[in-house]
mmCIF file of the N, C-alpha and C atoms, coordinates in Angstrom:
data_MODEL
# 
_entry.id   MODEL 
# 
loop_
_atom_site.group_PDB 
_atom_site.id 
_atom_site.type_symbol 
_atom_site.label_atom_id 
_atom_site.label_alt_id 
_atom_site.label_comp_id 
_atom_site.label_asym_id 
_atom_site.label_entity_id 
_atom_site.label_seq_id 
_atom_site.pdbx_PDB_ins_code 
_atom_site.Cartn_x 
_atom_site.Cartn_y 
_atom_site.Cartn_z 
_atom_site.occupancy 
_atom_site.B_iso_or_equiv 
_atom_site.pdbx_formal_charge 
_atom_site.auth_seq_id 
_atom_site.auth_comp_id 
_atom_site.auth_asym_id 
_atom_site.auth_atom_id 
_atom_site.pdbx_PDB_model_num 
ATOM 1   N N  . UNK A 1 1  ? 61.449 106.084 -17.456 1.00 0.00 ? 1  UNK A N  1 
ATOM 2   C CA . UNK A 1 1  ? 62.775 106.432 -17.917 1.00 0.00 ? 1  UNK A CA 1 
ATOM 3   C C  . UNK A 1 1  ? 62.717 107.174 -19.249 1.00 0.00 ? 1  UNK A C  1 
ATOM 4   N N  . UNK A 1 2  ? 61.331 106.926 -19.882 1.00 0.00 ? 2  UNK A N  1 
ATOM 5   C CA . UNK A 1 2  ? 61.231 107.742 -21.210 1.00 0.00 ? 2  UNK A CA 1 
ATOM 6   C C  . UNK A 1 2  ? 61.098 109.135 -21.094 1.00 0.00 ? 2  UNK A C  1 
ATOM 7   N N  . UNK A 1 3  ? 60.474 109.319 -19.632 1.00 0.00 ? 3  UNK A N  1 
ATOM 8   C CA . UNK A 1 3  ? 61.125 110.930 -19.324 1.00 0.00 ? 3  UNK A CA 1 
ATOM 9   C C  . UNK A 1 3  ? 62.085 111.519 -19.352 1.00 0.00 ? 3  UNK A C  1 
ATOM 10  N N  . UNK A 1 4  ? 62.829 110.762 -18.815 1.00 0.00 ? 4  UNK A N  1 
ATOM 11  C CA . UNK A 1 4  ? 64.139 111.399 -18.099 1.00 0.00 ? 4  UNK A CA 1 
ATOM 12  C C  . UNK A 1 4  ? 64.950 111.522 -19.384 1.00 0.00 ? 4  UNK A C  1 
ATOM 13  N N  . UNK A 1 5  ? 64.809 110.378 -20.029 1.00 0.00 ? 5  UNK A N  1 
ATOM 14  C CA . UNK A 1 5  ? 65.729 110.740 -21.986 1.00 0.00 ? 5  UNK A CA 1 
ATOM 15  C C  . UNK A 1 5  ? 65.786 111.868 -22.536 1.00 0.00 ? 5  UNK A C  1 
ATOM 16  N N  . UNK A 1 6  ? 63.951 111.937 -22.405 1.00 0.00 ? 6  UNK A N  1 
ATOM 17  C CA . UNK A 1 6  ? 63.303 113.282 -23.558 1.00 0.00 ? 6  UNK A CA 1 
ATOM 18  C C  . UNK A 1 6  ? 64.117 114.488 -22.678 1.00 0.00 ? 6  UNK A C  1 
ATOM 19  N N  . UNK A 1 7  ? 63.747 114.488 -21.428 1.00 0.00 ? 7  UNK A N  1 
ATOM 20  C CA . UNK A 1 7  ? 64.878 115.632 -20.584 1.00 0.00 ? 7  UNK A CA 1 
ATOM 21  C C  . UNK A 1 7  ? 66.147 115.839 -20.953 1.00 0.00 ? 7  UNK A C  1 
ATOM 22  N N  . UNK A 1 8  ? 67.003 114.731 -20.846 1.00 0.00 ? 8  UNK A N  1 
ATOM 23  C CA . UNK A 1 8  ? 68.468 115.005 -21.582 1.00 0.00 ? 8  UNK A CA 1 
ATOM 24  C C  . UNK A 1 8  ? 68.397 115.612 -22.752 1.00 0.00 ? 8  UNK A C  1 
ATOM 25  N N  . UNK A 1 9  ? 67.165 114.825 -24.041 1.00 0.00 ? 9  UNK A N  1 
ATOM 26  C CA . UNK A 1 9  ? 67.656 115.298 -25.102 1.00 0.00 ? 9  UNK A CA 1 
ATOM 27  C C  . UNK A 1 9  ? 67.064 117.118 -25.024 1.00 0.00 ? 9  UNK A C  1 
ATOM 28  N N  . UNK A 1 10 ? 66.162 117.143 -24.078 1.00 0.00 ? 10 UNK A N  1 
ATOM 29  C CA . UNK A 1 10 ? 66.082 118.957 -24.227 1.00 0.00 ? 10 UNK A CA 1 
ATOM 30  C C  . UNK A 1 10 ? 66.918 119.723 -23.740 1.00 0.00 ? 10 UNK A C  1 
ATOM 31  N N  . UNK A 1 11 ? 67.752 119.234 -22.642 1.00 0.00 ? 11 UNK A N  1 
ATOM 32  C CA . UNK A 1 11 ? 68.577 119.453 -22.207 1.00 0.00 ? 11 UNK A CA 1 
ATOM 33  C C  . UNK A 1 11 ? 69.627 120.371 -22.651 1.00 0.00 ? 11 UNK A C  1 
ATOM 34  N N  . UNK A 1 12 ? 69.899 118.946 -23.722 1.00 0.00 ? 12 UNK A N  1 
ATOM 35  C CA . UNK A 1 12 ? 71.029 119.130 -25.200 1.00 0.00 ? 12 UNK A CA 1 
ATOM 36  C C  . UNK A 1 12 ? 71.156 120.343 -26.208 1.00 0.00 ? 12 UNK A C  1 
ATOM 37  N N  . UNK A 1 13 ? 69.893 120.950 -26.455 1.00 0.00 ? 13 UNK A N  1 
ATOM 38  C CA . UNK A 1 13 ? 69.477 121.662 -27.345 1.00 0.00 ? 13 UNK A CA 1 
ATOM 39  C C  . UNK A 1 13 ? 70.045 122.668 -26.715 1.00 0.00 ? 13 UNK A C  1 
ATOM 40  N N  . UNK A 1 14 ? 69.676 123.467 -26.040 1.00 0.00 ? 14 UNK A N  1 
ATOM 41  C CA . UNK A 1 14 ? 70.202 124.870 -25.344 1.00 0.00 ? 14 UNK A CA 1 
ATOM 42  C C  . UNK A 1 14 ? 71.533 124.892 -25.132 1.00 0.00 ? 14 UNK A C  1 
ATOM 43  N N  . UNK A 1 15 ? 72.397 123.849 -24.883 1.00 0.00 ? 15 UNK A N  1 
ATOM 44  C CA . UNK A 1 15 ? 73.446 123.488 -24.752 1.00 0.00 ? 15 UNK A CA 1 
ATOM 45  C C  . UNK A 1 15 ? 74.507 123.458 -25.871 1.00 0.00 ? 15 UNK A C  1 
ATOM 46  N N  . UNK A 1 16 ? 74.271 122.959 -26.901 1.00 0.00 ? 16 UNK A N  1 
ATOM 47  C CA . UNK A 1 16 ? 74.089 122.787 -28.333 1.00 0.00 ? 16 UNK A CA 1 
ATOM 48  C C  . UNK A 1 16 ? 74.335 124.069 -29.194 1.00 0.00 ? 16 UNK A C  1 
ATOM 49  N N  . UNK A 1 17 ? 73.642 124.837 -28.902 1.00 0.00 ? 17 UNK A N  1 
ATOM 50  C CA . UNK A 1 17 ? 72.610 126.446 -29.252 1.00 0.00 ? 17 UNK A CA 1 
ATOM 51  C C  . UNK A 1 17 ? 73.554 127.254 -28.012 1.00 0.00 ? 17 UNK A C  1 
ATOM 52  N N  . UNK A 1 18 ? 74.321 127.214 -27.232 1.00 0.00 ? 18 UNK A N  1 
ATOM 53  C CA . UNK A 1 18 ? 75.161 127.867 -26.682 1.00 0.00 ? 18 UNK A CA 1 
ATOM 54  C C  . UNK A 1 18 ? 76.755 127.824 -26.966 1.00 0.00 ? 18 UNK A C  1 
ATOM 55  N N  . UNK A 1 19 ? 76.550 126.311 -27.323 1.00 0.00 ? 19 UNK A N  1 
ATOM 56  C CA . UNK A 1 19 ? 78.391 126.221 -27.971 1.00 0.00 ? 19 UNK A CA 1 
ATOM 57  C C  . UNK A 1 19 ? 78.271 126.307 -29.667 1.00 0.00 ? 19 UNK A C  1 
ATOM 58  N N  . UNK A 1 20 ? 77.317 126.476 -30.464 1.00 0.00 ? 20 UNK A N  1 
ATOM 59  C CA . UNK A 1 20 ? 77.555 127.071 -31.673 1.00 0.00 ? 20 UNK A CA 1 
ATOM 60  C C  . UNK A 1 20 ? 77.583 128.456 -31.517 1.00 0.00 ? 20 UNK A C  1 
ATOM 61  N N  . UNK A 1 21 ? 76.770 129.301 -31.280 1.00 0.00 ? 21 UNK A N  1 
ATOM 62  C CA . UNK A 1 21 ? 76.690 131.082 -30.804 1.00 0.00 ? 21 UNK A CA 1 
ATOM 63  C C  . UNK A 1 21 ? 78.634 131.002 -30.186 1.00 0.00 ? 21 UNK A C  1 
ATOM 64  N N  . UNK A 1 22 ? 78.899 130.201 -29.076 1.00 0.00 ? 22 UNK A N  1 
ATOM 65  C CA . UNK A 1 22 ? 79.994 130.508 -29.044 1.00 0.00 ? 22 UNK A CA 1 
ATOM 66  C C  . UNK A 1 22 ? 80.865 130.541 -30.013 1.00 0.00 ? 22 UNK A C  1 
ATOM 67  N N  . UNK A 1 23 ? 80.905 129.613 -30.551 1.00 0.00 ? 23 UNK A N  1 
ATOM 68  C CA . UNK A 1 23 ? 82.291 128.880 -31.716 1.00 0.00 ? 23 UNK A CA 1 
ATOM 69  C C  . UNK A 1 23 ? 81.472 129.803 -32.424 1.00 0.00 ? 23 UNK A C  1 
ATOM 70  N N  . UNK A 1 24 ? 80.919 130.497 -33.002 1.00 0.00 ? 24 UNK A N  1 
ATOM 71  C CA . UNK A 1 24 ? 80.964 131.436 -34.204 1.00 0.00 ? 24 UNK A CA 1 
ATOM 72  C C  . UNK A 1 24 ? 81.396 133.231 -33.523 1.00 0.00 ? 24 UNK A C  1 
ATOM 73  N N  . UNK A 1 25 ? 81.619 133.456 -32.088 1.00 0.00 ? 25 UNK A N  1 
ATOM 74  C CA . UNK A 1 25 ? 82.086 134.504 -31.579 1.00 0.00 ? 25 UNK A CA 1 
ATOM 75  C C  . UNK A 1 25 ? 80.484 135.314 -30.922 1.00 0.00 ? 25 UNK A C  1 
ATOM 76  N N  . UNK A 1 26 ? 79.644 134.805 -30.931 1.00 0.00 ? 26 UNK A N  1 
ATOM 77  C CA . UNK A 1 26 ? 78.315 135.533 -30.409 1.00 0.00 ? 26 UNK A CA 1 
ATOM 78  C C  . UNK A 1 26 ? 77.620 134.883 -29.307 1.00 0.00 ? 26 UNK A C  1 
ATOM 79  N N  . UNK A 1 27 ? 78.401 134.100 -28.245 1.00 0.00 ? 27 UNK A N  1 
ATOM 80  C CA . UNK A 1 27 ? 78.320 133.691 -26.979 1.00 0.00 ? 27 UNK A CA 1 
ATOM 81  C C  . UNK A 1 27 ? 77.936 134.154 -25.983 1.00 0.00 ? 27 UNK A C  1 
ATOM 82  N N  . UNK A 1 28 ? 77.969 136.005 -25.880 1.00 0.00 ? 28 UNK A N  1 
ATOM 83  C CA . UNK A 1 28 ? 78.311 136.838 -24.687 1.00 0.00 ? 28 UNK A CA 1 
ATOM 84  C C  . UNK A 1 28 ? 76.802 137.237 -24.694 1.00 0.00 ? 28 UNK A C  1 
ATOM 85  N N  . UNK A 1 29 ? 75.979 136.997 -24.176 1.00 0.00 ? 29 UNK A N  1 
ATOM 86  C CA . UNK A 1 29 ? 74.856 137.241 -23.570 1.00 0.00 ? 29 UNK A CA 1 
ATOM 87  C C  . UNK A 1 29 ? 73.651 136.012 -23.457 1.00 0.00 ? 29 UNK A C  1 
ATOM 88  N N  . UNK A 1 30 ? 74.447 134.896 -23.932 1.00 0.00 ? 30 UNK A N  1 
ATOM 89  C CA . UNK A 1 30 ? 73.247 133.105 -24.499 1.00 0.00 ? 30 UNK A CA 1 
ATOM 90  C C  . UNK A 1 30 ? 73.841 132.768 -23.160 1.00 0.00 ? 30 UNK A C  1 
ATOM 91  N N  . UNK A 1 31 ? 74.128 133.290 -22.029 1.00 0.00 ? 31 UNK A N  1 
ATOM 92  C CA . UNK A 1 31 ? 74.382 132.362 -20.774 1.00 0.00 ? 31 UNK A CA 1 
ATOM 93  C C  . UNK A 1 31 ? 73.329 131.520 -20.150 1.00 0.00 ? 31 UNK A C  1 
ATOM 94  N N  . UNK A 1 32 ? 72.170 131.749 -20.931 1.00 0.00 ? 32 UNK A N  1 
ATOM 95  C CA . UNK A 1 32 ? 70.889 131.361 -20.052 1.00 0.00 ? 32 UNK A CA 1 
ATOM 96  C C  . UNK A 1 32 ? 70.949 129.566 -20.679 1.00 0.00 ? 32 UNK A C  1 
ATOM 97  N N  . UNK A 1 33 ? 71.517 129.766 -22.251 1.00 0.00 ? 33 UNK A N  1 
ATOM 98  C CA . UNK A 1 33 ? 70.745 128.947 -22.612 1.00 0.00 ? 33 UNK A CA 1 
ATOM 99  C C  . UNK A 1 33 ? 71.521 127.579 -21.768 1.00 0.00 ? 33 UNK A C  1 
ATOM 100 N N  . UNK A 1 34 ? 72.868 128.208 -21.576 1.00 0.00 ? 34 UNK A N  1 
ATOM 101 C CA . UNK A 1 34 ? 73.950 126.907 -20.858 1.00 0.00 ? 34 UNK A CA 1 
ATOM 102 C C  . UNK A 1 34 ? 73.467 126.946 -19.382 1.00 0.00 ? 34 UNK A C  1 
ATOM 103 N N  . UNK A 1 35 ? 72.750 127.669 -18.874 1.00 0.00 ? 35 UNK A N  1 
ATOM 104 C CA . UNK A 1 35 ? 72.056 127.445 -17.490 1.00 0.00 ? 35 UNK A CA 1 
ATOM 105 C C  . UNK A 1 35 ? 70.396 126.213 -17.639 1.00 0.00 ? 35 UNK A C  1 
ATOM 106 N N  . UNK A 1 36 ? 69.923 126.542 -18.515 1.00 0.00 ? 36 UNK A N  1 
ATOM 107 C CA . UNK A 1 36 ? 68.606 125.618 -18.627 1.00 0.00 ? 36 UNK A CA 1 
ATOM 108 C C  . UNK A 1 36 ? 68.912 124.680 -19.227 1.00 0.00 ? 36 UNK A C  1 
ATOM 109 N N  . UNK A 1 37 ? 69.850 124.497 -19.876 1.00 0.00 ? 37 UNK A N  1 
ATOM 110 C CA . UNK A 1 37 ? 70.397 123.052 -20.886 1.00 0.00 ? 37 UNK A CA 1 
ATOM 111 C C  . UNK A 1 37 ? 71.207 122.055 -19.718 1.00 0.00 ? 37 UNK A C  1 
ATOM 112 N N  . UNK A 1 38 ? 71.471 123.314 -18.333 1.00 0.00 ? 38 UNK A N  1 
ATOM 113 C CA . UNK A 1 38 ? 72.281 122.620 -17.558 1.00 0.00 ? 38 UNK A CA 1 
ATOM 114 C C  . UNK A 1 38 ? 71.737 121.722 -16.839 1.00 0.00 ? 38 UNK A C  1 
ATOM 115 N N  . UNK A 1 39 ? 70.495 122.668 -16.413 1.00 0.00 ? 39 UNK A N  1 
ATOM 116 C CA . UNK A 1 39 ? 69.225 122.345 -15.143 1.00 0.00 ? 39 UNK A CA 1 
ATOM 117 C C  . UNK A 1 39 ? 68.423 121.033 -15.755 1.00 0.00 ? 39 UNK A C  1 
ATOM 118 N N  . UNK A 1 40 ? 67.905 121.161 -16.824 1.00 0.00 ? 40 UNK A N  1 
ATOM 119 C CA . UNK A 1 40 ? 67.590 120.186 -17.642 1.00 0.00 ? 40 UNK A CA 1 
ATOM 120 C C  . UNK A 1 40 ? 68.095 118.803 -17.940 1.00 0.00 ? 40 UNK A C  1 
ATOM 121 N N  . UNK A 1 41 ? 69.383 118.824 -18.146 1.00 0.00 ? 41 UNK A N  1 
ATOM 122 C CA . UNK A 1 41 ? 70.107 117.735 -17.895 1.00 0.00 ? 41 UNK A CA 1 
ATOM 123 C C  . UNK A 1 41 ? 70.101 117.141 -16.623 1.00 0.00 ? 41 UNK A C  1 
ATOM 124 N N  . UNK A 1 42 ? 70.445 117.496 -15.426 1.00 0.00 ? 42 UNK A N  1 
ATOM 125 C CA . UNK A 1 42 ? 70.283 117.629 -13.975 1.00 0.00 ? 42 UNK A CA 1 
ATOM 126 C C  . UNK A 1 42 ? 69.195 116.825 -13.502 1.00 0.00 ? 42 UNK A C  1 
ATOM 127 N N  . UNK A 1 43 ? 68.361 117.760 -14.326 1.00 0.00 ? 43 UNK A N  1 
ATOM 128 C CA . UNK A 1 43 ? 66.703 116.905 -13.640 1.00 0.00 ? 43 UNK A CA 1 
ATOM 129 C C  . UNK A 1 43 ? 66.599 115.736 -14.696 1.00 0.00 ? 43 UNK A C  1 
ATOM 130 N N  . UNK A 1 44 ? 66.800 115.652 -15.731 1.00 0.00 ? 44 UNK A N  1 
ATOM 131 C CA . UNK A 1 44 ? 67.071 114.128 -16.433 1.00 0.00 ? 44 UNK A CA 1 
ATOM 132 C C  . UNK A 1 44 ? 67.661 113.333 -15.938 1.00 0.00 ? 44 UNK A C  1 
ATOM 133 N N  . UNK A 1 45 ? 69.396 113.724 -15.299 1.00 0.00 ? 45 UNK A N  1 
ATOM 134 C CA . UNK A 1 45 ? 69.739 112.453 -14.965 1.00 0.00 ? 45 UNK A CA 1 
ATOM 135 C C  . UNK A 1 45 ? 69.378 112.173 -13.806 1.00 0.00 ? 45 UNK A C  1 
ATOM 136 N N  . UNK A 1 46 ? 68.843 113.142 -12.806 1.00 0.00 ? 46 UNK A N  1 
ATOM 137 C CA . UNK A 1 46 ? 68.168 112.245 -11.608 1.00 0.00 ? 46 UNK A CA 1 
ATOM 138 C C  . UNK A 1 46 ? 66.840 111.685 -11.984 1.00 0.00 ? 46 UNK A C  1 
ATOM 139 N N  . UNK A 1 47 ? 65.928 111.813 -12.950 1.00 0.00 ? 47 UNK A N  1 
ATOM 140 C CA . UNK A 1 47 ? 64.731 111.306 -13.294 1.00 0.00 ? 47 UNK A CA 1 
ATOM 141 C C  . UNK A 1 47 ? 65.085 109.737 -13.719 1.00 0.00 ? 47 UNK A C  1 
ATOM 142 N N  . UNK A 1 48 ? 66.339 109.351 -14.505 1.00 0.00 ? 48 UNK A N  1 
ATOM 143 C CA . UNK A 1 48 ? 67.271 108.316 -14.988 1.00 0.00 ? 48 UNK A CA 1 
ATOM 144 C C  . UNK A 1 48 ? 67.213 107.364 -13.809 1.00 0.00 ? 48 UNK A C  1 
ATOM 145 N N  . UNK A 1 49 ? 68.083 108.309 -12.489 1.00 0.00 ? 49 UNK A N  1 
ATOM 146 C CA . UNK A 1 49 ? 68.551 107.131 -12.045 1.00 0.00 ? 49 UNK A CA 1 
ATOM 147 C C  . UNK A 1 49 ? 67.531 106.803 -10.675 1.00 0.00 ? 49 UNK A C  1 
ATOM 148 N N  . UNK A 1 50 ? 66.526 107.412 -11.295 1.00 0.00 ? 50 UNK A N  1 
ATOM 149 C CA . UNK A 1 50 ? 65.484 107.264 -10.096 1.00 0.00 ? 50 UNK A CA 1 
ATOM 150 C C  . UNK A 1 50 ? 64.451 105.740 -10.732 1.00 0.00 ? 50 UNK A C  1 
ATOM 151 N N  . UNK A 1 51 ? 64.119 106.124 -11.754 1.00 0.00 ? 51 UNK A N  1 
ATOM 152 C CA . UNK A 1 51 ? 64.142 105.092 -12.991 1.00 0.00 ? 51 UNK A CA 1 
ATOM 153 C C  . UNK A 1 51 ? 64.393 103.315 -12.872 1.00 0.00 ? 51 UNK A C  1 
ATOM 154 N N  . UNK A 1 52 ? 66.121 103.617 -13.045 1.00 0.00 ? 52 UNK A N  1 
ATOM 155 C CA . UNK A 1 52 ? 66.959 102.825 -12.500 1.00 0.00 ? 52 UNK A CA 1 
ATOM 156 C C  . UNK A 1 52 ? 66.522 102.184 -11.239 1.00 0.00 ? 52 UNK A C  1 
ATOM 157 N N  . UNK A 1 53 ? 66.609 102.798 -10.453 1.00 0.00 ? 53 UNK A N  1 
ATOM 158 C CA . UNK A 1 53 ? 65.964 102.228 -8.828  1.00 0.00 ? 53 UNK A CA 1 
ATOM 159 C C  . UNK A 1 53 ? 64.967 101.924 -8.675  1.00 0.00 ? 53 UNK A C  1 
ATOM 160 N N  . UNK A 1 54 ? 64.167 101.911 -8.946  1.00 0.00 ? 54 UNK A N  1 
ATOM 161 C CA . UNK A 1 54 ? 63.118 101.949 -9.007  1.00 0.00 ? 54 UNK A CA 1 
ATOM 162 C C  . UNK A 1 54 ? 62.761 100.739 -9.842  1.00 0.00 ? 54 UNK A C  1 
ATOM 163 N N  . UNK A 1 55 ? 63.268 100.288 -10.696 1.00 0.00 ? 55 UNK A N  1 
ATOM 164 C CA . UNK A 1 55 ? 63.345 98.461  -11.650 1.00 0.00 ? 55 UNK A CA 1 
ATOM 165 C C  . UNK A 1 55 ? 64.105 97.954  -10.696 1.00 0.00 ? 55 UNK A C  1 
ATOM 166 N N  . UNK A 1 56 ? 65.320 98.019  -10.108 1.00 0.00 ? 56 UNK A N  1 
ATOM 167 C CA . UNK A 1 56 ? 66.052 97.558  -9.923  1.00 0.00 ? 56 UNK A CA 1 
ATOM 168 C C  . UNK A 1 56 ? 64.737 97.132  -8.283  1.00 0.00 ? 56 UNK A C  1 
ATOM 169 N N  . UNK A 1 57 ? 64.320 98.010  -7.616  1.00 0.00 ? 57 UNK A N  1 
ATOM 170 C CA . UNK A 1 57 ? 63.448 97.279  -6.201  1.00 0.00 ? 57 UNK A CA 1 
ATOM 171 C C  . UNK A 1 57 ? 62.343 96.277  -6.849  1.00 0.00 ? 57 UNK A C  1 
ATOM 172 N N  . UNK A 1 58 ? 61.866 96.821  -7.966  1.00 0.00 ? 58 UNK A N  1 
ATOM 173 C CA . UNK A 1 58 ? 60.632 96.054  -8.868  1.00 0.00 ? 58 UNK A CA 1 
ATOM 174 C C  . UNK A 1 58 ? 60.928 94.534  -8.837  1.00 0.00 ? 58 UNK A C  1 
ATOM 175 N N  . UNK A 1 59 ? 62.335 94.377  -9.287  1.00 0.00 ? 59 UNK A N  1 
ATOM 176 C CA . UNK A 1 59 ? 62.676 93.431  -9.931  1.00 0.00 ? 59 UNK A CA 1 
ATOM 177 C C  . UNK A 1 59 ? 63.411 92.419  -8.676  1.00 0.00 ? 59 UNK A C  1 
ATOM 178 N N  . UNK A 1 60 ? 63.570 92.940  -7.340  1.00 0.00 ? 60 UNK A N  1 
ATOM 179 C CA . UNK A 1 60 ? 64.143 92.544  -6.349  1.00 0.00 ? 60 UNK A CA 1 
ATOM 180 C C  . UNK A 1 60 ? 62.912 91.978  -5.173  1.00 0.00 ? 60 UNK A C  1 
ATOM 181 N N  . UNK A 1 61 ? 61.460 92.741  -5.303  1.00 0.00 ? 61 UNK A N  1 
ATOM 182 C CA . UNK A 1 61 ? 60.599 91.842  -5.032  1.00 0.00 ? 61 UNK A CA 1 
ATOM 183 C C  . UNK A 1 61 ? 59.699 91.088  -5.590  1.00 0.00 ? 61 UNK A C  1 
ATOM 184 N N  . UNK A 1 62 ? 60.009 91.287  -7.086  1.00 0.00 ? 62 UNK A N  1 
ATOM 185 C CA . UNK A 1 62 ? 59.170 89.958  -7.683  1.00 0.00 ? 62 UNK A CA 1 
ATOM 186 C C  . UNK A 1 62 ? 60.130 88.524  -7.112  1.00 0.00 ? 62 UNK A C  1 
ATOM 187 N N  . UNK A 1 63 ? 61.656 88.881  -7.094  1.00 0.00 ? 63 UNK A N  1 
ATOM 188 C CA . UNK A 1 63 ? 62.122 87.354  -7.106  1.00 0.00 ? 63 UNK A CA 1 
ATOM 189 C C  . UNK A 1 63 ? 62.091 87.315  -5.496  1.00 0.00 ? 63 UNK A C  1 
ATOM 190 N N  . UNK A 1 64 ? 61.760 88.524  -4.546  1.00 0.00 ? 64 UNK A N  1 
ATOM 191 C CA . UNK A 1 64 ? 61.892 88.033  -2.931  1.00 0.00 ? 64 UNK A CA 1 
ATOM 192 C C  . UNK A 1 64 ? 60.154 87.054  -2.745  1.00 0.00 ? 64 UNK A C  1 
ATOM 193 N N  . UNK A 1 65 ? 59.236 87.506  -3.711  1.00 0.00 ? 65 UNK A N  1 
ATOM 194 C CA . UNK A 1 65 ? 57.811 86.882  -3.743  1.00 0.00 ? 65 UNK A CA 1 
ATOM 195 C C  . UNK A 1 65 ? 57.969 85.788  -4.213  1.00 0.00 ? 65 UNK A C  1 
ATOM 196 N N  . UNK A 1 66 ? 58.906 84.836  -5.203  1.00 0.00 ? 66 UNK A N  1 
ATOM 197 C CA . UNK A 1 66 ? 58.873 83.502  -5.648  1.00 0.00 ? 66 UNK A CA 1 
ATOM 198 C C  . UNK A 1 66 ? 59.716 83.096  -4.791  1.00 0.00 ? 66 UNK A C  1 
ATOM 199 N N  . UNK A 1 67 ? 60.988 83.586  -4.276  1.00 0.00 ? 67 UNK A N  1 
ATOM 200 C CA . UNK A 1 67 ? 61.373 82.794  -3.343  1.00 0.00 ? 67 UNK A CA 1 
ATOM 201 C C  . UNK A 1 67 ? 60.594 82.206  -1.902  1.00 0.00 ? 67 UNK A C  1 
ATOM 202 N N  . UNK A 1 68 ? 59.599 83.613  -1.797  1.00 0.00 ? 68 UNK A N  1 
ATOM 203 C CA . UNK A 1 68 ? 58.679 82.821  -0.404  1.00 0.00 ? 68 UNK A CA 1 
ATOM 204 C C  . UNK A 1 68 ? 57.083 81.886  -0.841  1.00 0.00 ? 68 UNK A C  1 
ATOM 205 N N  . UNK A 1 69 ? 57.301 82.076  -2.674  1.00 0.00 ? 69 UNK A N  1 
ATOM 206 C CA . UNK A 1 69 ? 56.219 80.901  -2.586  1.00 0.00 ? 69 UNK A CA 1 
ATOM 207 C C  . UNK A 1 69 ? 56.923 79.342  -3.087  1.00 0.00 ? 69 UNK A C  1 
ATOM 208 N N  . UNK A 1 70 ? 58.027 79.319  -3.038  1.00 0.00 ? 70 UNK A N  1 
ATOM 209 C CA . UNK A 1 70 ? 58.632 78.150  -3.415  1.00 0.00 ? 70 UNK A CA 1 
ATOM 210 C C  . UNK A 1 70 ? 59.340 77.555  -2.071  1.00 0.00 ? 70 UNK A C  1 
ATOM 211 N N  . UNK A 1 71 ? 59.562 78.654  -1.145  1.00 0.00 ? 71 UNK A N  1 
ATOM 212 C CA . UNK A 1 71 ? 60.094 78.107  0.160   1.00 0.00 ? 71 UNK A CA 1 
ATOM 213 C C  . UNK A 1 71 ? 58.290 77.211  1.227   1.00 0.00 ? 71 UNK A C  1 
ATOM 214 N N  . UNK A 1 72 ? 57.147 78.012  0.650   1.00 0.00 ? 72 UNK A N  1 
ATOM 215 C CA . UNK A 1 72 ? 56.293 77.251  0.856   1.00 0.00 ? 72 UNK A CA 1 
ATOM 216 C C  . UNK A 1 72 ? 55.305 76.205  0.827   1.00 0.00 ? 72 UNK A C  1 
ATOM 217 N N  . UNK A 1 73 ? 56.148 76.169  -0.549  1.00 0.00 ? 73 UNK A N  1 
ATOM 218 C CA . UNK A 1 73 ? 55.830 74.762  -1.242  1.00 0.00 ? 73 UNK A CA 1 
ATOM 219 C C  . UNK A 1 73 ? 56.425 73.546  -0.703  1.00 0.00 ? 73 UNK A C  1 
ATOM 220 N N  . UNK A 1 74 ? 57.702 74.034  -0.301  1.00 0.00 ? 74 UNK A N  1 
ATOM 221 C CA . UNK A 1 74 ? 58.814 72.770  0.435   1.00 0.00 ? 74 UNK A CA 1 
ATOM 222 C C  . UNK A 1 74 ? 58.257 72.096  2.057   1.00 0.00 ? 74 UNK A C  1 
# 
């Protein structure tokens, strides 16, 4: 998941660096940078919530493995 962060936060930068150029009136040709700040983000938050899933099965068969060594204890 420490990927997928560092992704957002690069994300951010181009993004960032496209709405200052705007808000100062020199916007009209930095379209790229709001396209790779976009893509970037994109692939962060699916890197996130892949992440996410990915603990979340981790953590769903450690407790399906104690439940079948405690059901064999009984």
């Amino acid at each position: 998941m420490s990927i997928a962060l560092l992704m957002i936060v690069f994300g951010m930068i181009p993004i960032f660096r496209f709405v200052y150029l705007y808000a100062i009136g020199e916007g009209d040709g930095h379209v790229q940078s709001l396209v790779l700040g976009g893509a970037l983000l994109v692939c962060g938050y699916i890197s996130l919530l892949v992440g996410l899933l990915s603990d979340v099965v981790a953590t769903n068969r450690r407790l399906g493995e104690e439940i079948v060594a405690i059901l064999r204890r009984s």
